[in-house]
N, C-alpha and C positions, 0 to 999 in steps of 0.2 A: 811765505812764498815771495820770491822775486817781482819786482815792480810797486810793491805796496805803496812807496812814497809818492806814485801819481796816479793812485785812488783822490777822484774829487771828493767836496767835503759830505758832497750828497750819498756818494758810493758805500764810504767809509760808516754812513749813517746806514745806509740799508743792512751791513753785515752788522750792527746794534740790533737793529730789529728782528734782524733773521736767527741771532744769538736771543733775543728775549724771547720768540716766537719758538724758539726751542723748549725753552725753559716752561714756556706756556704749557706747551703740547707733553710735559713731561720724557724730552729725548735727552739723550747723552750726548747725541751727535747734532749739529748743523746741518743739517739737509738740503735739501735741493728746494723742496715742499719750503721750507721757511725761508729760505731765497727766496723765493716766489711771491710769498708774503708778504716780505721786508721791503722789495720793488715796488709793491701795491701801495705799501702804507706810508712809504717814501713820495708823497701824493705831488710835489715839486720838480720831480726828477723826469725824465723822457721817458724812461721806462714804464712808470704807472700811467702816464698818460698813455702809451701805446695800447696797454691792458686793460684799462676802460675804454678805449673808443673800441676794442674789438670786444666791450660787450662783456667785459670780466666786471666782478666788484669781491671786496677783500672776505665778505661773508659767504658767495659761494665757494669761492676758492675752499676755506676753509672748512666748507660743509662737506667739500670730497674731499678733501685730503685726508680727515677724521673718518670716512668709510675703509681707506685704502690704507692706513697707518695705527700702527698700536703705540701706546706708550713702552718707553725702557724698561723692565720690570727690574732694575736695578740702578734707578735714575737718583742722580745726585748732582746736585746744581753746582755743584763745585768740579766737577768732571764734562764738564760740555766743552766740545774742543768740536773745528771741522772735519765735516764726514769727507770723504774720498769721494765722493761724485760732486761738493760742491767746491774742495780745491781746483778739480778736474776744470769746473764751471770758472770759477775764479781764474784761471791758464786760458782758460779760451778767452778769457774776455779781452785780456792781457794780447792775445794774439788778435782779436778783433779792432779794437784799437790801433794797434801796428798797420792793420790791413786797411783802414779808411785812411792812415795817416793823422792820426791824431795822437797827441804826445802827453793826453790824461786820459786815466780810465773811469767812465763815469757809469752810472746807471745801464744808459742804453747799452754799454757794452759789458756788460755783467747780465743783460737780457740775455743780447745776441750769443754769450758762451754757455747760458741757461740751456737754454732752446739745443745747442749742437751734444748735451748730455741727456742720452735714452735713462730715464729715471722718473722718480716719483712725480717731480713735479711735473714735468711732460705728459705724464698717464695723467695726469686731475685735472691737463690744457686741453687732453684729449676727448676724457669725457666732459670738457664743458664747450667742447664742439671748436676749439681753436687749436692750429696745428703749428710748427716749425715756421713752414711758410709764411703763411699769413702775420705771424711776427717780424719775422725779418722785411715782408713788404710794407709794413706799418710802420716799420723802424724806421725803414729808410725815407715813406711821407714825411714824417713827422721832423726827422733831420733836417729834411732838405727844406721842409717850410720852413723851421727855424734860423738855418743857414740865410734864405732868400729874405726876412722879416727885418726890418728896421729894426735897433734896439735903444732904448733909449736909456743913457745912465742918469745918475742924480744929479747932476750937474744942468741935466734939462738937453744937452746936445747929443745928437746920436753916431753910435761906433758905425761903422761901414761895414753892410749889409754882404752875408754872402761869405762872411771870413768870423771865424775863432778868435779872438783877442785875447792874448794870455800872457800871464807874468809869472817869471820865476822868483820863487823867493826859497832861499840857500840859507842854513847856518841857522842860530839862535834856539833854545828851549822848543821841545813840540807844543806847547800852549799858546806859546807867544808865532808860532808860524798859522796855525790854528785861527788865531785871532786876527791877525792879519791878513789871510786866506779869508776868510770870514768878509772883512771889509771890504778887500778888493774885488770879492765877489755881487759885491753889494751896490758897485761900481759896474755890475755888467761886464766885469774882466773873468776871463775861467786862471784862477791859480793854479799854479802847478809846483806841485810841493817836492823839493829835493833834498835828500835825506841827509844827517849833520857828516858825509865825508865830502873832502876837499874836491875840487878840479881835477886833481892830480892823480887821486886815489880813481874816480869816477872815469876818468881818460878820457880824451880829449875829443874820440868822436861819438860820447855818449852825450857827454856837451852841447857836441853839434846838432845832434838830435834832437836837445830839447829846445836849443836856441832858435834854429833855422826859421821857426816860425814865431818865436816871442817876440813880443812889444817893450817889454820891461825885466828887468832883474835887479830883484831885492835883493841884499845880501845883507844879515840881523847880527850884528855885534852884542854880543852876550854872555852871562855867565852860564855856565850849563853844570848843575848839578851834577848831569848825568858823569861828566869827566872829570877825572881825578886830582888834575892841576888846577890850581885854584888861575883866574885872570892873572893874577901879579907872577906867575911863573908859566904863562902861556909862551909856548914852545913856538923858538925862530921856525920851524916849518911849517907852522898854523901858520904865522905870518904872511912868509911866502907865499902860501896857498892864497891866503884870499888877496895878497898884491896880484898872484897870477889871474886870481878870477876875474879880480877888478879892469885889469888889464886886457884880458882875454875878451870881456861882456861892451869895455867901452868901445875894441877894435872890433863887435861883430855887431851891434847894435846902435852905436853911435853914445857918448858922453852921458846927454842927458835922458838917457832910458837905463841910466844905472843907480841903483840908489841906493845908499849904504842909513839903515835905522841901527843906531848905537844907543846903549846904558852909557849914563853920564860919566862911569869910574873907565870909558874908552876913549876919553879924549888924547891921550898920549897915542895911541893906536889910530886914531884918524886925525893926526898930526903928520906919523911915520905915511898913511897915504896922501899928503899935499899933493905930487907931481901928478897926483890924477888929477885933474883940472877940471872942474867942467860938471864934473862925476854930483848928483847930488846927496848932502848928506846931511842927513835929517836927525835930533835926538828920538829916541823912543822913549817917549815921561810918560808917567801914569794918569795924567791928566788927559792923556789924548789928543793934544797939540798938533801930534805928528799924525793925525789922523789928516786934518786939515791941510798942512805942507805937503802931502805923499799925493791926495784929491789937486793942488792944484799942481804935481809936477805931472798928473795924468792930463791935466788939460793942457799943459806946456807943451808936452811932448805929441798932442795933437789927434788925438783920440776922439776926436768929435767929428769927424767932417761928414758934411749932411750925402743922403743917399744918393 
């Protein structure tokens, strides 16, 4: 489906579970019912917090869904693929998102498109006495406490209360965006993962969308298996592209909320971008170095001011 690449990391973790919680229960399909589940045990997320203060826990759920569900009687762990009511689910959430204005889809919003699907797991919310409603009213406590709470990252100084703090990070291997998403979250920042096509390909007011409210953009200089041209025959229009991007991110966010992580065999390529001035550009060594450099160009760029 459409939008996958700004599933947080936590989201992307719940459809793990909700795919193992298949396999559990002996289904073919991903359901709704293991949505359900994968939310709950996702115990980090908005989502399962919503679902235990209204008085849910991951064993009752599971004790009515087992009344109301049979196994596959032609179940094979090699054929679990999603069911149609929990793509349906996955589309709403994609549309809930949109509709708060927020430019990652995370848990809470994989709740709120749960909830708008008449389905299994809705009948096992129903008999354990919690409705539609009262989710979406819990959603939105729970946001907005969140929203309203100081937060404080590792650095010891806290981001400004009441706002989303997010950084894009573009290009490089999915492990290594993964791991970087990882850290920056660790930082108290929400990643926002955009998938390996260019500025160009993406257009220019899909861009917009996700910048209008960023702090930061990564941009990971990389070799990528996945593509066919090895680095030493990487194509002048990759080039272009991320000169546009670079270009693009320093005129909407300003210089040093841009940050280029390159492998060492890219220095000829962040040579060809010198005229970016200003722009910061970090190695990415396996030592982790750049973990440190990336932490203080967050504090440079001024991410801490008190509430």
């Amino acid at each position: 489906m459409s939008g996958m690449e700004r599933f947080t990391q936590r989201a992307r973790r719940v459809l793990s579970l909700a795919h193992q919680e298949a396999e559990r229960t002996r289904k073919n399909s991903i359901n709704t019912e293991h949505l359900l589940v994968g939310l709950m045990l996702e115990e980090g997320g908005v989502a399962g917090r919503v679902l235990r203060e209204l008085g849910l826990t991951v064993e009752r759920v599971r004790e009515v869904v087992e009344r109301v569900t049979t196994p596959s009687e032609d179940f094979d762990p090699n054929r679990v693929e999603l069911g149609l009511e929990t793509q349906q689910a996955l589309e709403f959430a994609v549309e809930e998102a949109r509709r708060l204005g927020h430019h990652y889809i995370g848990t809470e919003h994989i709740l709120l498109g749960l909830v708008r699907v008449d389905s299994t797991a809705m009948e096992a919310l129903r008999r354990l006495g919690v409705n539609a409603e009262q989710i979406r009213r819990q959603t939105r406590h729970v946001l907005n406490e969140v929203a309203a709470a100081p937060r404080n990252n590792s650095l010891g100084t806290s981001l400004r209360p009441g706002r989303i703090h997010e950084a894009l990070i573009l290009h490089g291997q999915e492990d290594q965006r993964k791991i970087i998403a990882a850290f920056i979250q660790s930082l108290w920042l929400t990643p926002v993962l955009i998938d390996n096509h260019s500025a160009i390909d993406l257009g220019l007011d899909l861009l917009d969308g996700f910048s209008n409210d960023a702090d930061l953009a990564i941009l990971v200089l990389s070799n990528d298996p996945q593509i066919e041209e090895t680095k030493s025959k990487m194509s002048e229009r990759q080039d272009q592209n991320i000169a546009y991007e670079l270009g693009y991110f320093r005129g909407k966010l300003g210089r040093k909320r841009v940050c280029v992580l390159y492998q060492d065999d890219f220095h000829e390529e962040v040579k060809s971008f010198s005229p970016f001035t200003g722009v910061v550009f970090i190695p990415f060594d396996t030592a982790g170095t750049w973990m440190t450099l990336l932490t203080k160009t967050i504090q440079d760029i001024g991410l801490r001011s008190s509430p």
